[in-house]
C-alpha beads as a LAMMPS data file, in Angstrom:
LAMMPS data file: protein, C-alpha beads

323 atoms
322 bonds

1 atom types
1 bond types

-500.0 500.0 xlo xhi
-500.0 500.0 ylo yhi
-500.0 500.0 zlo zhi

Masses

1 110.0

Atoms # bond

1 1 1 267.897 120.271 441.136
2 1 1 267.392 122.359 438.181
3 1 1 267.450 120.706 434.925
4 1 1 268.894 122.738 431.973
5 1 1 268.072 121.154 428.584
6 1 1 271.238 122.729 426.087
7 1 1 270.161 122.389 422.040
8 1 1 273.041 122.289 419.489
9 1 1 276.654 122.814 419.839
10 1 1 277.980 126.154 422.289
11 1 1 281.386 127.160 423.051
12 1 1 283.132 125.035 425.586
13 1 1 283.938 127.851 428.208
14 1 1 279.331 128.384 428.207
15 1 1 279.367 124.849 429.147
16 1 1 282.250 125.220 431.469
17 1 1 280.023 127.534 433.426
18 1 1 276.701 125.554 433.356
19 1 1 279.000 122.327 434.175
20 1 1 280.908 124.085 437.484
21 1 1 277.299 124.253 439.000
22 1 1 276.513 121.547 441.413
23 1 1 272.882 122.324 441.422
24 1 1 271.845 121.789 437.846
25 1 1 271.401 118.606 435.818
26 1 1 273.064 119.218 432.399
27 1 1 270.961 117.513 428.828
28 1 1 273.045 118.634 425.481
29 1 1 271.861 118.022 422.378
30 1 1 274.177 118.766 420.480
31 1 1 273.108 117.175 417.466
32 1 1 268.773 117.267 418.401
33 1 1 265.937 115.773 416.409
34 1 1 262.468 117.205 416.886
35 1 1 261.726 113.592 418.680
36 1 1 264.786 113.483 421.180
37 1 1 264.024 117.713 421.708
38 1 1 260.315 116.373 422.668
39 1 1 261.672 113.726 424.852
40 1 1 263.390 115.764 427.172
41 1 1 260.965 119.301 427.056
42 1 1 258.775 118.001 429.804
43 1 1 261.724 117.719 432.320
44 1 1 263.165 121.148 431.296
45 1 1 263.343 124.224 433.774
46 1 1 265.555 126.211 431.507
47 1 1 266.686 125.900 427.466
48 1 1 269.633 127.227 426.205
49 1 1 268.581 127.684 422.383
50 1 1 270.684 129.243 419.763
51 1 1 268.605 130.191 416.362
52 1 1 266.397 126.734 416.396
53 1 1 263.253 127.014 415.875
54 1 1 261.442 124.308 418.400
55 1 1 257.485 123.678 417.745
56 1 1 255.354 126.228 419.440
57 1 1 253.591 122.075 420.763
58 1 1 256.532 121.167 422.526
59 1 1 256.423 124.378 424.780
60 1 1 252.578 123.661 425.695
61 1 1 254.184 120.354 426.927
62 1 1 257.151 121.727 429.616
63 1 1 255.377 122.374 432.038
64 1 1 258.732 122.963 434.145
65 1 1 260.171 125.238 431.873
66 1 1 260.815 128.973 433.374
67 1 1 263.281 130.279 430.590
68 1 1 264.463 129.931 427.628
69 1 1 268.027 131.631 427.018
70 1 1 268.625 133.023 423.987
71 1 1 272.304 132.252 422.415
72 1 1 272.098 135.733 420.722
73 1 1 270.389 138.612 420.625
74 1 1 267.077 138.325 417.937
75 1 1 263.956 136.276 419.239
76 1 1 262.520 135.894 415.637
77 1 1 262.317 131.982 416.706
78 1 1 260.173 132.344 419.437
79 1 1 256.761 133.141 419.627
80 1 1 256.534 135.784 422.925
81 1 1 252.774 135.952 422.563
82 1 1 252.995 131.903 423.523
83 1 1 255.959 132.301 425.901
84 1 1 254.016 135.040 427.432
85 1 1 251.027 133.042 428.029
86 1 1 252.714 129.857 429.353
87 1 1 254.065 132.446 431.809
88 1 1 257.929 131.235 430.422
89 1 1 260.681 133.915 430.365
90 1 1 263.358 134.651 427.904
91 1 1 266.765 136.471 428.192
92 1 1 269.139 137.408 425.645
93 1 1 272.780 137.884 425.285
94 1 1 272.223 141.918 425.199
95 1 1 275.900 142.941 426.052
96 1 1 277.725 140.040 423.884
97 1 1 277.881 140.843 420.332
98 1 1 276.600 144.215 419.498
99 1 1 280.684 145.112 419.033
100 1 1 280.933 142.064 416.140
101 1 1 277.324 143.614 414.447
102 1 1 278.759 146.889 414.873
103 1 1 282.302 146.319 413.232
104 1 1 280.482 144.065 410.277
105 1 1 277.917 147.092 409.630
106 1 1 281.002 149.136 409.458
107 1 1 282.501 146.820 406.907
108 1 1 279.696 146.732 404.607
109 1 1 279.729 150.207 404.497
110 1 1 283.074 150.974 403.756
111 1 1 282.606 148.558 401.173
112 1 1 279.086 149.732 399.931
113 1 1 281.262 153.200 400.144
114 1 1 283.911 151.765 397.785
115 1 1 282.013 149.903 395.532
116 1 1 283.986 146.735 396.600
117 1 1 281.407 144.420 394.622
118 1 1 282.315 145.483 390.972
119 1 1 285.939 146.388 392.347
120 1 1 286.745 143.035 392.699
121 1 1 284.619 141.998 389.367
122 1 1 286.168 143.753 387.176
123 1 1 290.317 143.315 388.965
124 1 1 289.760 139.652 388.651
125 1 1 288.759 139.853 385.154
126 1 1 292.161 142.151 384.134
127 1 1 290.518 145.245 384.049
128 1 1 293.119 147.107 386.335
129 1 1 292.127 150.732 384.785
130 1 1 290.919 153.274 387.690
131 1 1 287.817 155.102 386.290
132 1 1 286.687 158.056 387.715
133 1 1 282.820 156.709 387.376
134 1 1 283.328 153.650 388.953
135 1 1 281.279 154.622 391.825
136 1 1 283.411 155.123 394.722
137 1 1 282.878 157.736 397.163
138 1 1 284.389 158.850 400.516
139 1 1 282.489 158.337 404.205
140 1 1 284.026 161.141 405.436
141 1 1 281.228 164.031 405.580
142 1 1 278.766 161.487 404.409
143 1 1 274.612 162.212 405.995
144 1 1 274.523 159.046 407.899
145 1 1 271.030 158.091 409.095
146 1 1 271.296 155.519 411.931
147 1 1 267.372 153.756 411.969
148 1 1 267.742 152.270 416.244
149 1 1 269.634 152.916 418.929
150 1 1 270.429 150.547 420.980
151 1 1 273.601 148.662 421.727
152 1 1 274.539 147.644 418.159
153 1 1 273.218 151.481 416.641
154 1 1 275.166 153.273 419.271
155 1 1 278.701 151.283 418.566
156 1 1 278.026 151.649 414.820
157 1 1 277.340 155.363 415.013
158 1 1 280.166 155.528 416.928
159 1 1 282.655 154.249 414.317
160 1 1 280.954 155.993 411.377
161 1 1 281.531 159.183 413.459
162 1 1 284.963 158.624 413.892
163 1 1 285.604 158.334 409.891
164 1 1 284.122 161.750 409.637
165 1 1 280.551 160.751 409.077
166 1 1 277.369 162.916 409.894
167 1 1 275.313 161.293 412.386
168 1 1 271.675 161.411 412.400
169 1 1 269.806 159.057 414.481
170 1 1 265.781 157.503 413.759
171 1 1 264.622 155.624 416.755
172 1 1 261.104 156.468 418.147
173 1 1 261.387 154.470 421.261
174 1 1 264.236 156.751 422.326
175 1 1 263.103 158.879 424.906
176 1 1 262.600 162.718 424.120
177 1 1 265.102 163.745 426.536
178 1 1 267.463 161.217 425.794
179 1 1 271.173 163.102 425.280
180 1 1 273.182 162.375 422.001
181 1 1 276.419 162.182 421.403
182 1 1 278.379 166.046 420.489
183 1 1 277.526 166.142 416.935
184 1 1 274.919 163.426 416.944
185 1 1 270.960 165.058 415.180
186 1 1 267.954 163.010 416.181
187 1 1 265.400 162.818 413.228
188 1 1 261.699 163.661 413.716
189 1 1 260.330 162.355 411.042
190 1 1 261.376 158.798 408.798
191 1 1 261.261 161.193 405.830
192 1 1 264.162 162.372 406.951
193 1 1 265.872 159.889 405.501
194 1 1 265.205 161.202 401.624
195 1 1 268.877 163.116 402.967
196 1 1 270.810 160.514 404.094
197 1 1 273.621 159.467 401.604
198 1 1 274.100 156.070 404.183
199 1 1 271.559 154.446 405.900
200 1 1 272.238 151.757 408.128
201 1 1 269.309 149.785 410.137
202 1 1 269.670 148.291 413.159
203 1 1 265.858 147.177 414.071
204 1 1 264.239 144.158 415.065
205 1 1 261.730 142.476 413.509
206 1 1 258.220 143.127 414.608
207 1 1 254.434 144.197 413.545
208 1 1 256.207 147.930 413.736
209 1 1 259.008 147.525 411.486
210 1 1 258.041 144.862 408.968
211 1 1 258.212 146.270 405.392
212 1 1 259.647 149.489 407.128
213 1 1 261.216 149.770 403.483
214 1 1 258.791 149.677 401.344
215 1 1 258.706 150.960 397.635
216 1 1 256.931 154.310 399.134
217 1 1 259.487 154.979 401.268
218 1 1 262.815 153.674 399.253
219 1 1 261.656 156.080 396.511
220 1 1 262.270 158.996 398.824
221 1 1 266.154 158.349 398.719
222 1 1 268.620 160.213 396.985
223 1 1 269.897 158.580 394.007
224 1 1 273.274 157.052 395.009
225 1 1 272.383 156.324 398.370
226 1 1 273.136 153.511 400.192
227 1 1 271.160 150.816 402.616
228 1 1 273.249 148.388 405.137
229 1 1 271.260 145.742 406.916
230 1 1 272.218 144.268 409.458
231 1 1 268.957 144.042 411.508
232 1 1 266.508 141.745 410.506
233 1 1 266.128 140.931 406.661
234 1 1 261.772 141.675 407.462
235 1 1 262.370 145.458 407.670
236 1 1 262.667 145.976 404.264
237 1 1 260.313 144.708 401.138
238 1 1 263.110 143.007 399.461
239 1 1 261.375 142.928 396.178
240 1 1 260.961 146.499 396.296
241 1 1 264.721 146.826 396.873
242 1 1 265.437 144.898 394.132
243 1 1 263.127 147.491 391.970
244 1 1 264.954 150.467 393.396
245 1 1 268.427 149.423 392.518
246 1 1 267.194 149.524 388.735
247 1 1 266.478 153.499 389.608
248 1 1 269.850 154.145 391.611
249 1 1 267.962 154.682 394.635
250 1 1 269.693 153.434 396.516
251 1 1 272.777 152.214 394.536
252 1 1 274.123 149.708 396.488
253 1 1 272.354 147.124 398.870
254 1 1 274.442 145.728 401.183
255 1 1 273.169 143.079 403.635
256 1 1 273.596 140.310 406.032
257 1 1 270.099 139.141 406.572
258 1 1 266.987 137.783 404.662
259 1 1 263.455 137.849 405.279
260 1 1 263.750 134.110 404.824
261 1 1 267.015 132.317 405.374
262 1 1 268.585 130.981 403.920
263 1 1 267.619 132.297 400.978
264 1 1 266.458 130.432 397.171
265 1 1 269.263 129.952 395.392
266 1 1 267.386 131.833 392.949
267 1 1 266.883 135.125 395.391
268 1 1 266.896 138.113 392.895
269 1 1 269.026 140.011 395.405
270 1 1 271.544 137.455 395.249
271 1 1 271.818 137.974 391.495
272 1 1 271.908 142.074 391.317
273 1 1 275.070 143.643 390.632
274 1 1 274.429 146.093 393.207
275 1 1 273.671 143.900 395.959
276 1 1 276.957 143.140 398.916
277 1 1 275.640 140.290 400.764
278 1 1 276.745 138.012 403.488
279 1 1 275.283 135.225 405.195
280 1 1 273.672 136.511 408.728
281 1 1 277.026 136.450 409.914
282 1 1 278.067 140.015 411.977
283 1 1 277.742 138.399 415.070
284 1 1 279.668 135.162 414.475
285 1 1 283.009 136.544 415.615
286 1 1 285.189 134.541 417.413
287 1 1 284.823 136.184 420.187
288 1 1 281.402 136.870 420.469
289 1 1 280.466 133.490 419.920
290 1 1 282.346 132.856 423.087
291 1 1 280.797 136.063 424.888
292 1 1 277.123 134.502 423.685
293 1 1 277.658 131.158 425.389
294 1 1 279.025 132.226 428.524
295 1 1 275.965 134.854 428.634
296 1 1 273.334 132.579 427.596
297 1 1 274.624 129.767 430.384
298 1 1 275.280 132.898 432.755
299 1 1 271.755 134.080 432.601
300 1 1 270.235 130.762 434.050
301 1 1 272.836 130.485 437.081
302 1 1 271.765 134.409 437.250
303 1 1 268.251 133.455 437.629
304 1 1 268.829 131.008 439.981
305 1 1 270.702 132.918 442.185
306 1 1 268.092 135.695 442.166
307 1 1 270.891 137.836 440.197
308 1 1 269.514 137.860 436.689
309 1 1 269.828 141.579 435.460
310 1 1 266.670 143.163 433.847
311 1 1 268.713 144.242 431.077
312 1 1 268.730 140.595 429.444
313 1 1 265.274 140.200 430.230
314 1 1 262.943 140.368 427.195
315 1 1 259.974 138.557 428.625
316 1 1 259.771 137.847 432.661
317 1 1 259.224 134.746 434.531
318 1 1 255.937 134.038 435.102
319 1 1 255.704 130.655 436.512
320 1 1 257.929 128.220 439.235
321 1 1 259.526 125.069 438.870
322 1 1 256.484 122.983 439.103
323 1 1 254.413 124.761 436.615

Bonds

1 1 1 2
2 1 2 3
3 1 3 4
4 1 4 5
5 1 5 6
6 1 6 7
7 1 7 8
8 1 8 9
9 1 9 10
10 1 10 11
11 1 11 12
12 1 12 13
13 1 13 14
14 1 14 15
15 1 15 16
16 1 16 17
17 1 17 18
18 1 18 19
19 1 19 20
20 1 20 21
21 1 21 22
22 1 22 23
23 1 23 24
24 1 24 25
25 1 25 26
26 1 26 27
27 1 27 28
28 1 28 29
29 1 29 30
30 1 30 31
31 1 31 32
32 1 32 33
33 1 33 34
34 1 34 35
35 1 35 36
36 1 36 37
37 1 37 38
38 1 38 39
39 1 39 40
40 1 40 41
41 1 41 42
42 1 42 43
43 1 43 44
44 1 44 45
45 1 45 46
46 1 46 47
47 1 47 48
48 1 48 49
49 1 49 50
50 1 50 51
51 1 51 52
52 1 52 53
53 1 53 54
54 1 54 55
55 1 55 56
56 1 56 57
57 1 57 58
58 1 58 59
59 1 59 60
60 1 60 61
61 1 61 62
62 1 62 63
63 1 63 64
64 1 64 65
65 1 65 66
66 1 66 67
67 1 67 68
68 1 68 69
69 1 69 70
70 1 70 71
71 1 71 72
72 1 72 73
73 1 73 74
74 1 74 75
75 1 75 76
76 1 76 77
77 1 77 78
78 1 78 79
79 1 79 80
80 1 80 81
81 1 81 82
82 1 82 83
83 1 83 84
84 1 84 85
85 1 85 86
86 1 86 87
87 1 87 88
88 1 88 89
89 1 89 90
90 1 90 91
91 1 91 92
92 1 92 93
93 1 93 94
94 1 94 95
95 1 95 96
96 1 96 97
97 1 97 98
98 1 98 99
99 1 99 100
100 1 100 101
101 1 101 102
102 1 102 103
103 1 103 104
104 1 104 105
105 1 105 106
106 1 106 107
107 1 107 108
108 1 108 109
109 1 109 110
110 1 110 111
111 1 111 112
112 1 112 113
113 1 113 114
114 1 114 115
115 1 115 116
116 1 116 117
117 1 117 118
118 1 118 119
119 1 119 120
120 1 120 121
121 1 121 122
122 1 122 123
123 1 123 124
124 1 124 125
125 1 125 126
126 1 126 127
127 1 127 128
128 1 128 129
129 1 129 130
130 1 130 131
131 1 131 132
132 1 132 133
133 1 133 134
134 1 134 135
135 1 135 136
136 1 136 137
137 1 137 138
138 1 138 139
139 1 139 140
140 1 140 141
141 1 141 142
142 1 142 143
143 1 143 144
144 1 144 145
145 1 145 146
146 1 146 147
147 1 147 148
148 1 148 149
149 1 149 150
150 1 150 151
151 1 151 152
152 1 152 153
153 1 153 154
154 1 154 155
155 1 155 156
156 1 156 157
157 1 157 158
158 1 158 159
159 1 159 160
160 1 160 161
161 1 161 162
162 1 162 163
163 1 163 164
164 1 164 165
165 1 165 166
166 1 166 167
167 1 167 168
168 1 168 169
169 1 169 170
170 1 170 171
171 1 171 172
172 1 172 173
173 1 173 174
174 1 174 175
175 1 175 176
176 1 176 177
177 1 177 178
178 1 178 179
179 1 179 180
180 1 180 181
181 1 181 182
182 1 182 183
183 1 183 184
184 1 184 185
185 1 185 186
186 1 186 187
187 1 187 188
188 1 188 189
189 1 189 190
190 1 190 191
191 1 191 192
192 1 192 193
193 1 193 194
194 1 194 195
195 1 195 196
196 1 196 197
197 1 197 198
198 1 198 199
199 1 199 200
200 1 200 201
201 1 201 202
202 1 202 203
203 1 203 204
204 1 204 205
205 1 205 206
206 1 206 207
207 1 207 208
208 1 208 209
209 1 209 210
210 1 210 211
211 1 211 212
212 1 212 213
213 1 213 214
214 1 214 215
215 1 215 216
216 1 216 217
217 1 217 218
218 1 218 219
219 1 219 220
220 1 220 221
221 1 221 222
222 1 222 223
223 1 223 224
224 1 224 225
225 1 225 226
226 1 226 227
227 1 227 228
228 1 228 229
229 1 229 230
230 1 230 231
231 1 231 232
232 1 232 233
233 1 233 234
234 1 234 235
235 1 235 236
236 1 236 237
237 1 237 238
238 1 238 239
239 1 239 240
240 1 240 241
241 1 241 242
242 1 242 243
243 1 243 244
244 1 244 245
245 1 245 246
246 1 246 247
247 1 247 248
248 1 248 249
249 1 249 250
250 1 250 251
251 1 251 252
252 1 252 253
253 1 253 254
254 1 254 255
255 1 255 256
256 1 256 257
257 1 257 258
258 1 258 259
259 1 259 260
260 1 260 261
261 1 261 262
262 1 262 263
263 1 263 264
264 1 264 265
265 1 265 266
266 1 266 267
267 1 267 268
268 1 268 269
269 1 269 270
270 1 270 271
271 1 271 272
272 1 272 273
273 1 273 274
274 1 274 275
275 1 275 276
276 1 276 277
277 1 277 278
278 1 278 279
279 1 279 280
280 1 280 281
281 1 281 282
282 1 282 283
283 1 283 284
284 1 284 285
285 1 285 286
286 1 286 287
287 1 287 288
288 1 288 289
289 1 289 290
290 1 290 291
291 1 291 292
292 1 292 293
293 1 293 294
294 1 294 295
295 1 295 296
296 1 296 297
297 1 297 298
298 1 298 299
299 1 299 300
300 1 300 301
301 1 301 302
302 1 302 303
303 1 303 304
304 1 304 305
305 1 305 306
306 1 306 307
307 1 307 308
308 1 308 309
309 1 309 310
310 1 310 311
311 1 311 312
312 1 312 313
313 1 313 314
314 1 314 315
315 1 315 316
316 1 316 317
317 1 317 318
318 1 318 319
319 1 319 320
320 1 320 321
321 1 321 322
322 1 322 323
């Protein structure tokens, strides 16, 4: 019998499917210190993990453990190098929340778009004249510059598109003959992106892509332009953001991640006018939150049964049961 070792709280109907399962041996934590986490790690075969970090020591002590099951999407709390070489596999929840990321990257560029920030400053403080300078501006026709294509990049360039925007993609691991959407340009070159009224970035976090946005390259954007993240927080220098929304370029920062979260209370970016931010959020719909549970526990019946598809696969089995 398979043990599967569950930390923090998941949607009842993930459970529901993990608990239906006559084969398995169930251990939630719902509530886990680092001590009752070590406790049970030895006796693992799978963990169901949500954004926990657990100590890189207590996976050199499971020697069971064939999987770990992401409760999402990002593996920023896992260390694949170490997973890699303990020969322990992780899958992800690839096809359960890339519509919630999507729809949120929408919404903070419609409201990057419309200046919502210092639209609602200055309406709650009586100021209910309409200025032409105020900063709005219209999607519609807008150079949109979509940095990854994957899941979340394709359904975001997907609703841009359909309010009129111009769709230019930046992904270097898309093949050369991949085919675009009618309409859809694929850029050659990063630089590219000194053109792009809208940028949106939908990267993970790696050696590749750390600092992606650096001072270098955020001073090749056009003044006005704006920069939604909603990828990993890493990809850009955030100090050097904070020095490019003094020059205009870009004007408005809108994010939902950090390069540390949760941020200092004193995080400059939390403090500039021209900053929209929200707190790592996009994917915490309520119905991707229920998609994410039932993936994550549906990955490790998958991979039990021999079904497991390669698409949630980010790092392979490498080991049995016994180590």
């Amino acid at each position: 019998m398979a043990r599967v070792l569950v930390l923090d709280p998941i949607h009842p109907d993930g459970m529901a499917l993990l608990q239906a399962r006559d084969d398995i041996e169930i251990v939630h934590l719902e509530t886990p210190t680092e001590q009752k986490i070590a406790a049970q790690m030895p006796q693992a075969d799978y963990l169901l993990l949500r954004g926990r970090t657990v100590a890189e020591a207590l996976y050199c002590n499971a020697p069971r453990l064939r999987m770990v099951s992401r409760h999402g999407v990002g593996c920023d709390n896992l260390n694949s190098d170490q997973l890699r070489s303990l020969g322990i596999g992780v899958a992800i929840t690839a096809d359960a929340n890339y519509v919630a990321v999507a729809e949120h990257a929408m919404m903070l560029t419609l409201a990057a778009c419309k200046n919502l920030g210092q639209a609602q400053h200055v309406a709650r403080n009586g100021d209910w004249t309409v200025p032409e300078n105020r900063g709005a501006r219209e999607l519609c026709d807008a150079e949109t510059m979509v940095f990854g294509f994957g899941r979340i990049g394709r359904a975001y360039a997907q609703r841009a598109a359909a309010f009129g925007a111009r769709i230019r993609i930046f992904d270097p691991y898309l093949p050369e003959d991949a085919a675009l959407p009618d309409g859809y340009r694929r850029a050659t070159d990063i630089l590219e992106v000194a053109d792009a009224d809208v940028i949106s970035l939908h990267m993970p976090l790696s050696t590749e892509t750390a600092n992606l946005f650096d001072a270098t390259l955020l001073a090749q954007l056009k003044p006005g332009a704006i920069v939604v993240n909603t990828g990993r927080g890493g990809v850009v220098d955030e100090a050097a953001v904070v020095a490019a929304l003094e020059t205009g370029t870009p004007s408005i920062y809108a994010t939902d991640v950090f390069a540390k979260e949760p941020p200092a209370r004193d995080d400059p970016l939390l403090k500039h006018p021209g900053v929209i931010v929200t707190p790592h959020s996009a994917a915490m719909t309520t119905e991707s939150v229920r998609r994410m549970a039932m993936r994550s526990a549906q990955n490790i019946l998958d991979h039990l049964d021999g079904t497991l598809s390669p698409e949630m696969v980010v790092l392979p089995v490498g080991r049995g049961v016994d180590g």
